[in-house]
BAMI-476528 format. One record per residue (C-alpha): residue in one letter; x, y negated, z negated. Coordinates in nm, 3 decimals. Each point is the difference from the previous one (the first is absolute). Layout:
BEGIN
(node "A" (X Y Z)),
...
//
This chain:
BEGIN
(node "X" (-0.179 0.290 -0.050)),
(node "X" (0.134 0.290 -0.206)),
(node "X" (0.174 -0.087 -0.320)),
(node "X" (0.274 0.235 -0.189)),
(node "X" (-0.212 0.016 -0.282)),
(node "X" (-0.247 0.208 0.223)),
(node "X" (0.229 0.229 0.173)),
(node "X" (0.123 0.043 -0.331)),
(node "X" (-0.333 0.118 -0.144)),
(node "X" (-0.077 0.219 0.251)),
(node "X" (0.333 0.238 -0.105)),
(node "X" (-0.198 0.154 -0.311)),
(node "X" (-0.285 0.105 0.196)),
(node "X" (0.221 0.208 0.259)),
(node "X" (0.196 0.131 -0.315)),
(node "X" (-0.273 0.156 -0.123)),
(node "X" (-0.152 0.147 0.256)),
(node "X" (0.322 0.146 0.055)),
(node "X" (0.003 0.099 -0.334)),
(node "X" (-0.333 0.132 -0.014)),
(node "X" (0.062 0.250 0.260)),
(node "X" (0.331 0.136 -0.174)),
(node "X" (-0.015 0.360 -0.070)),
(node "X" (0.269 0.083 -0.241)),
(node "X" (0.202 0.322 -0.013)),
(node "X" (0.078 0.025 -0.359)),
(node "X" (0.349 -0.127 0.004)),
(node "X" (-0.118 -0.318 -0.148)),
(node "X" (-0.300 -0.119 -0.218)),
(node "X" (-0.269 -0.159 0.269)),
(node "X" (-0.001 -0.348 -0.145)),
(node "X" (0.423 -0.023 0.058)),
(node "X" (-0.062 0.143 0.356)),
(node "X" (-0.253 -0.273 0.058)),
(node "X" (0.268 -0.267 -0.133)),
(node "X" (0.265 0.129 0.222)),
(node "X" (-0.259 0.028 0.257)),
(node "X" (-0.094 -0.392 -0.044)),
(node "X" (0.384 -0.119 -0.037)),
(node "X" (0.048 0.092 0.345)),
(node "X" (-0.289 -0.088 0.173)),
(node "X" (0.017 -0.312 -0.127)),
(node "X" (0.310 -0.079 0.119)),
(node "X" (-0.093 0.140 0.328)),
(node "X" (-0.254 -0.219 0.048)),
(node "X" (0.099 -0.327 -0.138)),
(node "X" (0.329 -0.015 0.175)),
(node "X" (-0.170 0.044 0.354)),
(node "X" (-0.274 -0.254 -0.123)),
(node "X" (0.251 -0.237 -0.129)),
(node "X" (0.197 0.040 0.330)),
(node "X" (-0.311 -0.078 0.262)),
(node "X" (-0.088 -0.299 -0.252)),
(node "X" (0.317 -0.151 0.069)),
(node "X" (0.020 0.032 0.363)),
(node "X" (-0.350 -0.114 0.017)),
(node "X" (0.071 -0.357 -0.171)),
(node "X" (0.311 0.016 0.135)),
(node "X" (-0.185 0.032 0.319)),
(node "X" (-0.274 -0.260 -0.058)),
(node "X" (0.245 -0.255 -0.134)),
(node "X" (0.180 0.027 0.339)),
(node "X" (-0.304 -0.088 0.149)),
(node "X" (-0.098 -0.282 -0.187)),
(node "X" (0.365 -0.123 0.020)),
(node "X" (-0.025 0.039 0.400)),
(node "X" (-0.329 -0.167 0.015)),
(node "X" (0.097 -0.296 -0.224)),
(node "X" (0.315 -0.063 0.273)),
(node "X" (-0.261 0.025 0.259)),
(node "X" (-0.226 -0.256 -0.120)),
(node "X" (0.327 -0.260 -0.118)),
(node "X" (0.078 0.049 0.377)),
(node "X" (0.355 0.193 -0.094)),
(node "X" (-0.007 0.202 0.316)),
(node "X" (0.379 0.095 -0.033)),
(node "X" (-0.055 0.110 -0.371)),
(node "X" (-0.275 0.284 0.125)),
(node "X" (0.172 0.049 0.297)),
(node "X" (0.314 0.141 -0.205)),
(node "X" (-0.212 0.187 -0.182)),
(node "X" (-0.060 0.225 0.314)),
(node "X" (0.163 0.329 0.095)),
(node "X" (0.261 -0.014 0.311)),
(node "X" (-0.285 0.122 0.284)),
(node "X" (-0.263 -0.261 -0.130)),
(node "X" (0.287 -0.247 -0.089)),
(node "X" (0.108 0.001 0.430)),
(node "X" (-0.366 0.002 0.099)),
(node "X" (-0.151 -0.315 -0.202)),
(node "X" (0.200 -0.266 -0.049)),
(node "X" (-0.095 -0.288 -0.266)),
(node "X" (-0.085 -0.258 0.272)),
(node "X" (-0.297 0.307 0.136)),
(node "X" (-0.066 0.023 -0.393)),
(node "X" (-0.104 -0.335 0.001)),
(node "X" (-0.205 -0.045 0.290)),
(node "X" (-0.195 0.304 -0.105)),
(node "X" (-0.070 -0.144 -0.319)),
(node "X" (-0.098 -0.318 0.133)),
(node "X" (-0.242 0.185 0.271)),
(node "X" (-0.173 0.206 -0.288)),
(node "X" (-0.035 -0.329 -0.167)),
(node "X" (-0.180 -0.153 0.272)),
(node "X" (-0.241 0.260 0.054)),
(node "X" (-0.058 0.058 -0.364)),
(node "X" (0.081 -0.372 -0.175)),
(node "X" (0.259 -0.111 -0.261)),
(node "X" (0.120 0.245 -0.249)),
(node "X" (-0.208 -0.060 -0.347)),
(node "X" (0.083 0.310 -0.187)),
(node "X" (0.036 0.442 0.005)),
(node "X" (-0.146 0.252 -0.244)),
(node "X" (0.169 0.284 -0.181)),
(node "X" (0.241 0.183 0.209)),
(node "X" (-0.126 0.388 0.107)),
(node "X" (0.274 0.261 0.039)),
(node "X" (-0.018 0.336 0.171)),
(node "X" (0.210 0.236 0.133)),
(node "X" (0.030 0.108 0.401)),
(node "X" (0.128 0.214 0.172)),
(node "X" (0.287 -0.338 0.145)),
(node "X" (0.069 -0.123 -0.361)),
(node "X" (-0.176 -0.188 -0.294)),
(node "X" (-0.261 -0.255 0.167)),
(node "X" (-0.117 -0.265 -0.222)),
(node "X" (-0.266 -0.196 0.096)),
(node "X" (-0.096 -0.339 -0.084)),
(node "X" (-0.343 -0.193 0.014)),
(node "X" (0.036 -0.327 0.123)),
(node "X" (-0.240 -0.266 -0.066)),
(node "X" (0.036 -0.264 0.320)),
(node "X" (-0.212 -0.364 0.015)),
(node "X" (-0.250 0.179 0.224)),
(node "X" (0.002 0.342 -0.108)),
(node "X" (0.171 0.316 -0.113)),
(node "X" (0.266 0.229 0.193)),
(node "X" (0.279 0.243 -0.177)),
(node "X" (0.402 -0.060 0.017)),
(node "X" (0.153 0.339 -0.017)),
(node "X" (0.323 0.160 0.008)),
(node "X" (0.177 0.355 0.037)),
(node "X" (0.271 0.025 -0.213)),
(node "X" (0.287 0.287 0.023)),
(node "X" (0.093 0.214 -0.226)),
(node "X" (0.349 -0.211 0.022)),
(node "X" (-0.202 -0.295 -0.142)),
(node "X" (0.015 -0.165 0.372)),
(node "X" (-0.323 -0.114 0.200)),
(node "X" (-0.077 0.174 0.301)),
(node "X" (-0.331 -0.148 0.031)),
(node "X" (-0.160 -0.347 -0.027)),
(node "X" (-0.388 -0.080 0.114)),
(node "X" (-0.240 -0.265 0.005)),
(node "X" (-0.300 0.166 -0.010)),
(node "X" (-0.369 -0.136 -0.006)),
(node "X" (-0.179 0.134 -0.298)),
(node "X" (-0.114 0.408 -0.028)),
(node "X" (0.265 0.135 0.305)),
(node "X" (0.078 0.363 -0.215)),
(node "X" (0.344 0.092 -0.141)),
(node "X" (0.148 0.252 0.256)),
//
């Protein structure tokens, strides 16, 4: 997991190398150049960072969310979660009996790891390891850049994010 704090630390070190490489035209003394030159790539990179943070907990907490409904057996509550196209193709009664099939191949639900977030090509997919009574398998989703799911799998462990 990536804390602020580390994105955070990272800023000086692209500051100065952008500052090292500053060749200054005599307008200003060097070290204000490098100031001015740190001021703005700062914010340049902070406010992206501080964006893709968000959207990745943002992300991962829909996820966890989504999976928590899934295991309390609230089918409607992830269904409506869905986009319109997924929303018409799975309803929360074929929710449920694909949850209860993945169950018996894999066993009860005991617990999931850390989430893991990527971006694809469809959306932000966040997947989630799942540890079952008789072994381990993945519950992922694809989420829109609306916020809305457009994706939800049952996967056995190790199937790679797309």
């Amino acid at each position: 997991m990536v804390l602020l704090s580390d994105k955070l630390r990272l800023v000086p070190a692209v500051v100065l190398a952008s500052g090292a490489l500053l060749l200054t035209n005599g307008s200003l003394p060097a070290a204000a150049q490098v100031r001015a030159v740190q001021v703005r790539v700062a914010a340049e990179v902070t406010a992206p960072a501080l964006t893709a943070l968000a959207g990745q907990a943002d992300d991962e907490r829909l996820a966890l969310d989504t999976l928590d409904e899934v295991v309390r057996g609230d089918f409607a509550a992830v269904s409506a979660r869905f986009d319109e196209t997924l929303r018409h193709q799975a309803s929360p009664e074929a929710l449920a009996q694909s949850w209860k099939d993945y169950q018996e191949q894999f066993g009860p639900y005991r617990s999931h790891g850390d989430p893991q977030q990527v971006t694809s090509v469809h959306g932000s997919v966040v997947n989630v390891p799942l540890h079952m009574e008789n072994g381990t398998g993945d519950f992922r989703v694809t989420i829109n850049e609306g916020g809305h799911l457009i994706g939800l799998y049952f996967l056995r462990a190790g199937i790679p994010i797309p």
